[in-house]
C-alpha positions as CSV (number, residue, x, y, z in Angstrom):
1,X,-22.1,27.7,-17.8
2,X,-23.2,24.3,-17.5
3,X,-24.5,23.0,-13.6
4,X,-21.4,20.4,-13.9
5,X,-18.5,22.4,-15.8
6,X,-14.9,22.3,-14.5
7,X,-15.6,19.2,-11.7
8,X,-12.9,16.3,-11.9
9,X,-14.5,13.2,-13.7
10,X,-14.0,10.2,-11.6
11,X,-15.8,6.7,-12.7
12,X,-16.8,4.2,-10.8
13,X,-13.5,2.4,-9.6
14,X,-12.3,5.8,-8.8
15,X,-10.1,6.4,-11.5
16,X,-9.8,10.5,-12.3
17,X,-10.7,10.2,-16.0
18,X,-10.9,14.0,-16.9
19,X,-12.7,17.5,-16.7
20,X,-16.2,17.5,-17.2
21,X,-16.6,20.5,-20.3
22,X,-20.0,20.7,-20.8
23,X,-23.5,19.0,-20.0
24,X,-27.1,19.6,-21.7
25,X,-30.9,17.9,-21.6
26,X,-31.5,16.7,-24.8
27,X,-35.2,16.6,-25.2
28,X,-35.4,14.5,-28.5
29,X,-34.1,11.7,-26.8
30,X,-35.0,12.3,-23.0
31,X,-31.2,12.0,-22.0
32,X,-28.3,14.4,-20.5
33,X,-25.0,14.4,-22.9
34,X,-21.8,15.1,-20.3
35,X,-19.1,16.0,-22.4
36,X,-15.4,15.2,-20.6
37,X,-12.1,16.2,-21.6
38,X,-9.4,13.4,-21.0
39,X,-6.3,14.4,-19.6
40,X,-4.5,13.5,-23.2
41,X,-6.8,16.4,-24.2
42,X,-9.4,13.6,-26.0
43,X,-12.7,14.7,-25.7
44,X,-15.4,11.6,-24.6
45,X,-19.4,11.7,-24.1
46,X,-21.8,9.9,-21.4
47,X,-25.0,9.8,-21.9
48,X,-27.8,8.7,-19.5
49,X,-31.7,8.8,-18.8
50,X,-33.0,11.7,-16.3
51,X,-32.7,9.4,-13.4
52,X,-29.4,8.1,-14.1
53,X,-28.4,11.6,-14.1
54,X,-29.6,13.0,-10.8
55,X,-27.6,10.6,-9.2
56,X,-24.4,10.7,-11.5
57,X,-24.6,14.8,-10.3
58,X,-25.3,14.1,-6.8
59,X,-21.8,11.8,-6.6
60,X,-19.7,13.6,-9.2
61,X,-20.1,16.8,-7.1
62,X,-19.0,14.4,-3.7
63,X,-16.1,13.0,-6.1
64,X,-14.8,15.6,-7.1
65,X,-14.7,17.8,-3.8
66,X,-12.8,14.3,-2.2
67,X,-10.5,14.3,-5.4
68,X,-9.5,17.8,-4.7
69,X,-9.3,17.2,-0.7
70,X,-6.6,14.0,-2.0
71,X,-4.7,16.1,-4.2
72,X,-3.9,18.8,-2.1
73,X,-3.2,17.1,0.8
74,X,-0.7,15.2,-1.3
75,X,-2.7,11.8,0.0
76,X,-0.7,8.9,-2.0
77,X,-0.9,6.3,0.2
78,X,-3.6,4.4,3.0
79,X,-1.6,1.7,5.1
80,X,-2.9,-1.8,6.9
81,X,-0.6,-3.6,8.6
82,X,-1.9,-7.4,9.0
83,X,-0.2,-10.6,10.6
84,X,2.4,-12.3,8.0
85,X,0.5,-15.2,8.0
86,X,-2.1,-13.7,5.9
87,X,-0.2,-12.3,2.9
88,X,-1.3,-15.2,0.5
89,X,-4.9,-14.6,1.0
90,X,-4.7,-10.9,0.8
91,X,-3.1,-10.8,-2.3
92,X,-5.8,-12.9,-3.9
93,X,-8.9,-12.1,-2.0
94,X,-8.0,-8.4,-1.1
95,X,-8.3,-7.4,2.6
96,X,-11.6,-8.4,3.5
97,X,-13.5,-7.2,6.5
98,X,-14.1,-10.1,9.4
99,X,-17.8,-10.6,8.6
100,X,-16.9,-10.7,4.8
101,X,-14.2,-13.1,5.2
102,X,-16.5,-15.3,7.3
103,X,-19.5,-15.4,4.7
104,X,-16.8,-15.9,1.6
105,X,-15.1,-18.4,3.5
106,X,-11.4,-16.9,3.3
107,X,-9.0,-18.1,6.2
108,X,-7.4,-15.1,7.8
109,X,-6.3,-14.0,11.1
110,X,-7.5,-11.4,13.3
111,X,-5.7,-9.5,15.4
112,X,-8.3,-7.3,17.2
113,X,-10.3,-10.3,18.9
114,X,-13.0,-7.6,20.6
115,X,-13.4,-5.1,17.9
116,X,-14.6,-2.3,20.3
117,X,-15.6,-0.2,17.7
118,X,-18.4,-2.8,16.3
119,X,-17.8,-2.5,12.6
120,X,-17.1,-6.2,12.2
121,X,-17.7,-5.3,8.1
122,X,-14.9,-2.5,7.8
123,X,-11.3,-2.7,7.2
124,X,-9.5,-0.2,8.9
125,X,-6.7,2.1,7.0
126,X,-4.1,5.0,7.9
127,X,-3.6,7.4,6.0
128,X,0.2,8.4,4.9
129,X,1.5,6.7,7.7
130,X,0.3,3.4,9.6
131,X,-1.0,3.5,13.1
132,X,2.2,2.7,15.1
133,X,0.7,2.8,18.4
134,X,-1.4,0.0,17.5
135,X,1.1,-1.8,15.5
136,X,3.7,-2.0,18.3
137,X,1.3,-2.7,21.0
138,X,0.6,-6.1,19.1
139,X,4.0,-6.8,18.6
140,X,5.1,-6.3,22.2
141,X,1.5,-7.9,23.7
142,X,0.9,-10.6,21.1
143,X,3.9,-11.4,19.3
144,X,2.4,-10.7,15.9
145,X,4.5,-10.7,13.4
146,X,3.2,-8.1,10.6
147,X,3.5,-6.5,6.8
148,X,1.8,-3.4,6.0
149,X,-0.3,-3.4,2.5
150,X,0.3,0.2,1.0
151,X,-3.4,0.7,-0.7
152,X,-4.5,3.7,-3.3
153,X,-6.4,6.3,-2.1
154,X,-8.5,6.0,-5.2
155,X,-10.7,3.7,-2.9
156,X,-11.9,6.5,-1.2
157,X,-13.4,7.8,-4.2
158,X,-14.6,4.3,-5.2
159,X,-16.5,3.6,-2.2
160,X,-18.0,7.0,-1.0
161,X,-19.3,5.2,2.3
162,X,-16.0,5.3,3.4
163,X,-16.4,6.4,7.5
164,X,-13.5,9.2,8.5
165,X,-12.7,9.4,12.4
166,X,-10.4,12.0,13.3
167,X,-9.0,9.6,16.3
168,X,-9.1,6.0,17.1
169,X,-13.2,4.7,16.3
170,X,-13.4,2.5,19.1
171,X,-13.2,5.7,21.1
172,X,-16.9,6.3,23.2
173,X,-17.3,9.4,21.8
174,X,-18.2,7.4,18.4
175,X,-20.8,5.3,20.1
176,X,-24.2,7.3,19.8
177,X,-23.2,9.4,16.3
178,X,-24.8,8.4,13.3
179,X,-22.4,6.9,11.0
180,X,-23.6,8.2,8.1
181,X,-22.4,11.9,9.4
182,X,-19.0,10.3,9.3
183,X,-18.7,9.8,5.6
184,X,-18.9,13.5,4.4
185,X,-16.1,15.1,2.9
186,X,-16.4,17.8,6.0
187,X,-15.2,14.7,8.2
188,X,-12.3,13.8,6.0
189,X,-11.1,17.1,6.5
190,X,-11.4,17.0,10.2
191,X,-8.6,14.3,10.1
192,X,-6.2,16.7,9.5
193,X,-7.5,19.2,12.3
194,X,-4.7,22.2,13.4
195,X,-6.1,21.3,17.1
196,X,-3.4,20.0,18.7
197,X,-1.4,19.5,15.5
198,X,2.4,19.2,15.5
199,X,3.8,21.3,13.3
200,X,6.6,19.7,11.6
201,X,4.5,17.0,10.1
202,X,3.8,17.0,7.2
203,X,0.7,17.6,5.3
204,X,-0.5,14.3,4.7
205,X,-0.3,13.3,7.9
206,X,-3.5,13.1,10.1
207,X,-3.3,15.5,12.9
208,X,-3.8,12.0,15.5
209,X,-1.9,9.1,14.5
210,X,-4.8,6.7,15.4
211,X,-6.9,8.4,13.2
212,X,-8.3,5.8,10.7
213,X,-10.9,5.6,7.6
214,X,-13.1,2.6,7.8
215,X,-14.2,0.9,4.3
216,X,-16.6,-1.1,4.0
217,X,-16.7,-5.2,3.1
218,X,-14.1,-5.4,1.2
219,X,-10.3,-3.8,-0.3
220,X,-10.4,-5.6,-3.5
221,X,-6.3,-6.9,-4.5
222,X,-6.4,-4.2,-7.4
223,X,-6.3,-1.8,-5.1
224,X,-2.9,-3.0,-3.2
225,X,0.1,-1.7,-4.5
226,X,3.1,-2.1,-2.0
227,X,4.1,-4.5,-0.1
228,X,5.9,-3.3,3.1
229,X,8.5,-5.3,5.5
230,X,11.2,-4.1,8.3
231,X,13.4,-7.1,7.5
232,X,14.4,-8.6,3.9
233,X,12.1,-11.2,3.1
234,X,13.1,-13.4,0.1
235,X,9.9,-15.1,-0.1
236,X,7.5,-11.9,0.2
237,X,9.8,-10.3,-2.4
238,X,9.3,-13.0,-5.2
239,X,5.5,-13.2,-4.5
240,X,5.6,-9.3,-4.6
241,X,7.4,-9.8,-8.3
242,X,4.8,-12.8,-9.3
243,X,2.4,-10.4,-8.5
244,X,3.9,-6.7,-10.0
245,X,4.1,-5.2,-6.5
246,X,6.1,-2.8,-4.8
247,X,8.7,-4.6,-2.5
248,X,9.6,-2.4,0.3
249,X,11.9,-2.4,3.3
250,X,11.3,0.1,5.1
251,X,12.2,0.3,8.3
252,X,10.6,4.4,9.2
253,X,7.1,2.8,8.4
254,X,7.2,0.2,11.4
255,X,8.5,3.4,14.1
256,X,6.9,6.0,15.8
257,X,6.2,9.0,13.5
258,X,8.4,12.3,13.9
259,X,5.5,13.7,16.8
260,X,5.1,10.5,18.9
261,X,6.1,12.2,22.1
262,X,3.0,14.6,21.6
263,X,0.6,11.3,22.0
């Protein structure tokens, strides 16, 4: 058996492109041949230099352990919710961390003016359901008004640097780890912890609902697939169709999950 047989195939943008059959050195050529089978059963070839290689092995192994962690955890969707006001920009320039937007030169309001947790380059994400506590706190404190941006977890397999924290990161218990440690597949797992878990949520859930995955720089629009509101709006609902977006009112996703009493 080949060193690589059986992992999931996923390229670059994160895209699951098949099963990985069979890999070899050819010496002739100085170059490893990865032979994939496409999930309509096609049968496709990579080939790269010895260099090119030890790093495509490296990252297919972390790709395709994440891939499996998505898919049985049933992970479909991440969540940011962001003011209303910045729904043009976002749906052109992608949600864009504050230091990115500042050196790119893109207009958009902040909500979190101190940033406790320091990562002025992340953009913050929920997984299957947004962080409510945060959400309504702004609403009642600051009058925001917001939408939430349903995203494809695929960007977790497309950015690998992705940080996991298991609760809120602007927590002090974050403050002297190194942040590499938080982008391991281990830590993903952690989100979804049986300590303290309620259990009538479901399985997609994170165990805390302030539990967030920071991603770094920049969300790019490709990745943004829904469009969420609690109250019809006519003018986010054409720009949604100009755009072949989900339109959603959903009025669930902007309450309190099922376990908010337990937080």
């Amino acid at each position: 058996m080949s060193e690589l047989q059986g992992l999931n195939y996923i390229d670059g943008n994160g895209f699951y492109k098949g099963t990985i059959e069979n890999n070899f050195y050819n010496e002739k050529t100085d170059e490893y041949v990865i032979d994939y089978k496409s999930p309509k059963l096609y049968y496709n070839v990579l080939k790269m230099n010895p260099d090119e290689y030890k790093l495509f092995k490296h990252y297919a192994l972390v790709k395709s352990d994440r891939y499996n962690i998505i898919k049985s955890k049933n992970i479909t969707d991440l969540y940011h919710f962001s003011p209303i006001e910045n729904i043009d920009s976002i749906l052109k320039c992608g949600l864009c961390s504050r230091d990115f937007a500042k050196l790119v030169g893109v207009n958009v309001i902040f909500t979190d003016q101190n940033r406790y947790d320091g990562e002025l380059n992340k953009i913050s994400a929920s997984i299957s359901f947004p962080n409510y506590k945060m959400k309504y706190s702004l609403e009642l404190h600051e009058n925001f008004k917001f939408v939430i941006f349903g995203v494809n977890p695929r960007i977790l397999l497309a950015k690998l640097d992705t940080q996991f924290y298991h609760t809120n990161a602007a927590k002090a218990i974050f403050s002297n780890v190194d942040k590499k440690t938080l982008t391991s597949n281990e830590t993903f797992l952690s989100m979804f912890s049986q300590d303290n878990r309620d259990p009538d949520i479901p399985d997609n859930y994170t165990t805390d609902p302030q539990a967030e995955v920071l991603i770094d720089t920049c969300i790019p629009s490709s990745y943004i697939e829904k469009v969420i509101v609690d109250e019809d709006n006519i003018e986010i609902e054409d720009l949604c169709e100009q755009k072949k977006l989900v339109y959603k009112k959903d009025i669930n996703l902007n309450r309190g999950r099922q376990d908010w009493r337990r937080w």
